[in-house]
C-alpha positions as CSV (number, residue, x, y, z in Angstrom):
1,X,-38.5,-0.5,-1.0
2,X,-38.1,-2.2,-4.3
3,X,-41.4,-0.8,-5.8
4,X,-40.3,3.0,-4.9
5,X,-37.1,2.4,-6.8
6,X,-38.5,0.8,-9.7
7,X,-40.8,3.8,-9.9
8,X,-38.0,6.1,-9.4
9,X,-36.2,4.4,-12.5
10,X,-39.5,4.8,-14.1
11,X,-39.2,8.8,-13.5
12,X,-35.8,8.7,-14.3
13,X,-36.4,7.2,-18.0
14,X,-39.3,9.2,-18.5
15,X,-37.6,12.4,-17.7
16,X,-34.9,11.8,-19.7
17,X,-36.9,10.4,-22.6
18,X,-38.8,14.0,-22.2
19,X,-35.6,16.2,-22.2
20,X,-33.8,14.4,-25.3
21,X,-35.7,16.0,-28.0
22,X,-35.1,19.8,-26.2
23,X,-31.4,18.8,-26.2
24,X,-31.6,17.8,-29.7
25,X,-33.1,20.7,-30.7
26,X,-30.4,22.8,-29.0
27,X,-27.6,21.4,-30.6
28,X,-28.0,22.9,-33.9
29,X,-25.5,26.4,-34.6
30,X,-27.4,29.3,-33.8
31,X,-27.3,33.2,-34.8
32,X,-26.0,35.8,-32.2
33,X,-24.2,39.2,-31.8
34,X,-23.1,41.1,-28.8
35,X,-25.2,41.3,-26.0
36,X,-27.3,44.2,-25.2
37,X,-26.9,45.8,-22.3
38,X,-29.6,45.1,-19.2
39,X,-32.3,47.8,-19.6
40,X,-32.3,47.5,-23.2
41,X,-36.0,46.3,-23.5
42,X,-35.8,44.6,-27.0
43,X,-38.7,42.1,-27.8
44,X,-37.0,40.8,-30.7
45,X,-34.6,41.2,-33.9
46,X,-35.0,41.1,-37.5
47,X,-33.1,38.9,-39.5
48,X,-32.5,39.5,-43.2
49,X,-31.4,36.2,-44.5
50,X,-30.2,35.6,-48.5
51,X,-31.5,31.5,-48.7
52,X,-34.5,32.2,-49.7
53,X,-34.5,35.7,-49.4
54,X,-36.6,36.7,-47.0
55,X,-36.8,38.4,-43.4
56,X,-37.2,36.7,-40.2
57,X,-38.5,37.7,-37.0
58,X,-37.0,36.3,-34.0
59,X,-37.7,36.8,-30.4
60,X,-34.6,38.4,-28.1
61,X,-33.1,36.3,-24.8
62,X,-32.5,37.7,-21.9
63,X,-29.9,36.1,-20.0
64,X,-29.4,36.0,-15.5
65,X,-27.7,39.4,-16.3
66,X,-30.6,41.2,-17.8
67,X,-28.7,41.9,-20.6
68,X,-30.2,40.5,-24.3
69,X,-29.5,38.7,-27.2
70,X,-31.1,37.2,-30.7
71,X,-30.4,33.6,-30.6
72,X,-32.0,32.2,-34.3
73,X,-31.5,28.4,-34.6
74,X,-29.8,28.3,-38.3
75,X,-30.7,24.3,-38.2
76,X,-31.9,24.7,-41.9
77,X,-29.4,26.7,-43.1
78,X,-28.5,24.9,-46.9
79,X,-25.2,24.2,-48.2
80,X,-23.9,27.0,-50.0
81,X,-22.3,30.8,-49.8
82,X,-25.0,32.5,-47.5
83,X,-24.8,36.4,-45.6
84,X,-27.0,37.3,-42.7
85,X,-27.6,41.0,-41.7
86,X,-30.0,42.1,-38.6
87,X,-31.3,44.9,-36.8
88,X,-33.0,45.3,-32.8
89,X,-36.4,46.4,-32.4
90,X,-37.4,48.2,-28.8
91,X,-40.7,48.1,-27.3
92,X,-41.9,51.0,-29.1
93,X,-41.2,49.9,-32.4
94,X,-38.1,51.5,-33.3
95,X,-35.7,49.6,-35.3
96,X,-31.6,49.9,-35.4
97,X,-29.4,50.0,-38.3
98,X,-29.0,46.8,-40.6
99,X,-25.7,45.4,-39.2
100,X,-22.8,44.7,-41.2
101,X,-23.4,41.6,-43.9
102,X,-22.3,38.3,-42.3
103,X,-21.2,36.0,-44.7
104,X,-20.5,32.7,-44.3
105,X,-20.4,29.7,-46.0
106,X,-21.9,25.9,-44.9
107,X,-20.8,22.9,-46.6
108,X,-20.2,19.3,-46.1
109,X,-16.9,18.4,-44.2
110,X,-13.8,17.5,-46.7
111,X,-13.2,13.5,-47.1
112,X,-11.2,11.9,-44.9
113,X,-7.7,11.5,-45.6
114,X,-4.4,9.5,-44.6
115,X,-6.0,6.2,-43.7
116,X,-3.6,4.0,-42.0
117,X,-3.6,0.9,-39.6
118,X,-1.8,1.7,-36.9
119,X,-0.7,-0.5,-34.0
120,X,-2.0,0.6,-30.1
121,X,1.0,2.2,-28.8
């Protein structure tokens, strides 16, 4: 009995050794819009990004619902004043209008402030 649970540990640790990069991965803020409704057959999105300019291609999700969405990991977004735009592409090639300019802006959090010792209440 002790050699099954010791190899069940085993699993254990090895699965979750396996998973923690995947849930690292996923923690970083990510690109969206509204979804798409089920039948919308959209292989991916185009991103027009202004840090370096340049225009990304990213693949669209499909979530239980059928319906669809882009979901571009902006893990190495810079620090800085930054605007987005993107468009759909269906399955024959046909693209949609540039969306609406996103800005936004990243930057480092402000210092802390108001350091105090206080007392456990």
């Amino acid at each position: 009995m002790r050699h099954i649970t010791t190899a069940l540990s085993l699993t254990l640790i090895l699965l979750a050794l396996t998973l923690l990069p995947y849930s690292l991965s996923n923690a970083a803020p990510f690109l969206t819009c509204d979804h798409y409704p089920t039948g919308s057959l959209l292989p991916h999105f185009i991103i027009e990004r202004s840090w370096p300019p340049s225009t990304i291609t990213t693949p669209a999700i499909t979530n239980p619902d059928g319906s669809q969405i882009p979901w571009w990991d902006m893990a190495g977004t810079p620090n800085g004043t930054h605007t987005l735009r993107m468009k759909a592409v269906n399955i024959f090639g046909d693209e949609s209008g540039w969306s609406e300019p996103f800005p936004f802006e990243r930057a480092a959090p402000s210092s802390p402030a108001g350091q105090r010792i206080k007392l456990a209440p």
